[in-house]
C-alpha positions as CSV (number, residue, x, y, z in Angstrom):
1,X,54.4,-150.8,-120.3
2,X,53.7,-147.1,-120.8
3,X,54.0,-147.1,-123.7
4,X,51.0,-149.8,-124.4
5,X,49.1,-147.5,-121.7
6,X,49.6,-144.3,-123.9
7,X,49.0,-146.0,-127.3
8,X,45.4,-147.9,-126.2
9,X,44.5,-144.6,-124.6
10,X,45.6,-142.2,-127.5
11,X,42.5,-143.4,-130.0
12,X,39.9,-143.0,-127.4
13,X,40.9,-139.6,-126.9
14,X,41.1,-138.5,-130.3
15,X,37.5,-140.0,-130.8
16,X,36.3,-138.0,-127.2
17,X,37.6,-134.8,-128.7
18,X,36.1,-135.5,-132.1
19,X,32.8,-136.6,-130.1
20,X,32.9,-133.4,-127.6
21,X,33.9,-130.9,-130.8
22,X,30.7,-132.7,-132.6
23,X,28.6,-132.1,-129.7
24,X,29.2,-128.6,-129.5
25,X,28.7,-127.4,-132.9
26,X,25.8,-129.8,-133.5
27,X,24.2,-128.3,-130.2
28,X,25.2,-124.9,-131.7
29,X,23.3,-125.5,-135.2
30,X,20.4,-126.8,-132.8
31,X,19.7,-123.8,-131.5
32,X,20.4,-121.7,-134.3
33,X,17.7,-123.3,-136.0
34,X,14.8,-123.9,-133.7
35,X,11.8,-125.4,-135.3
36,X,13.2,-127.1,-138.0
37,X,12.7,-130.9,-137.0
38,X,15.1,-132.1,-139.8
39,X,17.8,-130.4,-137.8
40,X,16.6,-131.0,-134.6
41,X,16.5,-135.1,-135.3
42,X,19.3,-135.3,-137.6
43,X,21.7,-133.5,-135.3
44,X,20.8,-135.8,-132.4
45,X,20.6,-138.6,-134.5
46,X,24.9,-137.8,-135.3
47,X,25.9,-137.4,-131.6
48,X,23.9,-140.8,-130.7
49,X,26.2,-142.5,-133.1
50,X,29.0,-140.3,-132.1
51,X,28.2,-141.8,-128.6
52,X,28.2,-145.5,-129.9
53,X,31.4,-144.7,-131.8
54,X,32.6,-144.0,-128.6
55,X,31.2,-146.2,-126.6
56,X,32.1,-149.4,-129.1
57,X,36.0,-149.0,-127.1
58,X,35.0,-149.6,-123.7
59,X,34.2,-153.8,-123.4
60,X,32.8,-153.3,-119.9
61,X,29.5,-151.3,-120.8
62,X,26.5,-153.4,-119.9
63,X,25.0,-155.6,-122.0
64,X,21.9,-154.1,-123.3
65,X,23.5,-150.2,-123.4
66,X,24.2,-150.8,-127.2
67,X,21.3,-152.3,-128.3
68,X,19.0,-149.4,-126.9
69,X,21.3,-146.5,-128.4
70,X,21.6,-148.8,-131.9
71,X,17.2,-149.1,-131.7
72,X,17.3,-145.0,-130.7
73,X,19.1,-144.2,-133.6
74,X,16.9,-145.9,-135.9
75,X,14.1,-144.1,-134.8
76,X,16.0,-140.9,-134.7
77,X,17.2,-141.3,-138.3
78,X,13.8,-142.8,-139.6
79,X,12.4,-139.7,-137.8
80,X,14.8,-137.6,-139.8
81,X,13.8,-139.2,-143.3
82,X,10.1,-138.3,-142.4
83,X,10.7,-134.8,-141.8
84,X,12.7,-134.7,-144.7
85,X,9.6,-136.2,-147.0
86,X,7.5,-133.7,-145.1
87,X,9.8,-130.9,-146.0
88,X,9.6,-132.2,-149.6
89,X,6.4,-132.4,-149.9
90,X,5.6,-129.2,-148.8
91,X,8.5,-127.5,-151.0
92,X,6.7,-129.5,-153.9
93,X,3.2,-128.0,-152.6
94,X,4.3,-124.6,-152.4
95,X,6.2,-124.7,-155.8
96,X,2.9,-126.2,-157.2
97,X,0.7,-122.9,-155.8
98,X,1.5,-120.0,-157.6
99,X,-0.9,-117.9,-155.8
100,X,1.0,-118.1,-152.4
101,X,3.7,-114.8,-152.4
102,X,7.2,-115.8,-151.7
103,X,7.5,-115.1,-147.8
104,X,10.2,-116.4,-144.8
105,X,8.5,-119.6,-145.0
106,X,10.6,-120.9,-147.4
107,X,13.9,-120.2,-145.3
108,X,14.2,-123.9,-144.4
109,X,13.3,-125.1,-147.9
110,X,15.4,-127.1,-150.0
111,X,17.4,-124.1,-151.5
112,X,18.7,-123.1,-147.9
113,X,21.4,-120.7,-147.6
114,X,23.5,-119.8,-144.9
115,X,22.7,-116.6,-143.1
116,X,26.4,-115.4,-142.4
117,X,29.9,-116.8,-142.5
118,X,29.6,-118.3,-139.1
119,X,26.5,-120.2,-140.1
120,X,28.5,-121.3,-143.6
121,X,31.4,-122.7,-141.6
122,X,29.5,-124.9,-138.8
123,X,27.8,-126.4,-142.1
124,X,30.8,-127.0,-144.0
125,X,32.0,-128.4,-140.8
126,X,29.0,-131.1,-140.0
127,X,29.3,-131.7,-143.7
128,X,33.0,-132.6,-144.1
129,X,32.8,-134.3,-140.3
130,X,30.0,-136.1,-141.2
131,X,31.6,-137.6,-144.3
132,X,34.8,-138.4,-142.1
133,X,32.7,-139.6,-139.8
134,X,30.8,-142.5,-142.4
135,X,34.5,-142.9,-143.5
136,X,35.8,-144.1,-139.9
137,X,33.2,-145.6,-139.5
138,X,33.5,-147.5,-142.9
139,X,37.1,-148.6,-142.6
140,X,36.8,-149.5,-138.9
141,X,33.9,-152.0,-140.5
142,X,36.5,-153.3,-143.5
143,X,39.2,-153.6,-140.6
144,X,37.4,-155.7,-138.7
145,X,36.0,-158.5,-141.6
């Protein structure tokens, strides 16, 4: 009986851990990089479905918790793909004027690049994490059908 206790608590605290590692660096990137909304939103939009990931093992969650978080995350992610069209557009527009000097403007461009080492391994770590996390999230989905 403790063992069944262990091994339908072990997965739930591997995926808190995940979650609370997540949280941190993405609330570290956050503030790192204050003013970019494509950031901001897609950072928030990851630990909202880090939360449903999460939140998807415990059956006694009321009924309409999920439903909010899963219409949230729309918005957060369709927020996301505008700021990303904005920042295109602009990048497009300033590529397009060649009397505008090249200034700080463009640090949050399209051709970002870390700033230090620290910077370079909290991205290579939301990368890779967020391409484990479509992963899980993929073979939970296969599992299940």
């Amino acid at each position: 009986m403790h063992s069944a206790a262990t091994s339908g608590l072990r997965p739930i605290l591997s995926i808190l851990i995940v979650a609370v590692v997540y949280f941190v660096s993405l609330w570290r990137i956050i503030k790192s990089n204050r003013g970019n909304k494509v950031i901001e939103c897609g950072s928030i939009a990851l630990m909202i479905s880090l939360l449903m990931v999460v939140l998807i093992r415990f059956p006694s969650l009321p009924a309409w918790l999920m439903p909010t978080l899963g219409v949230l995350l729309l918005l957060l992610c369709l927020l996301t793909i505008f700021f990303l069209v904005a920042k295109g557009i602009q990048a497009i527009r300033r590529r397009k004027s060649s009397a505008e000097t090249d200034t700080d403007h463009t640090v949050y461009g399209l051709d970002y690049e870390p700033r230090n080492t620290k910077e370079k391994w909290l991205l290579r770590m939301v990368y890779w994490g967020t391409s484990m996390l479509v992963a899980f999230i993929w073979w939970e989905y296969v599992k299940a059908r």
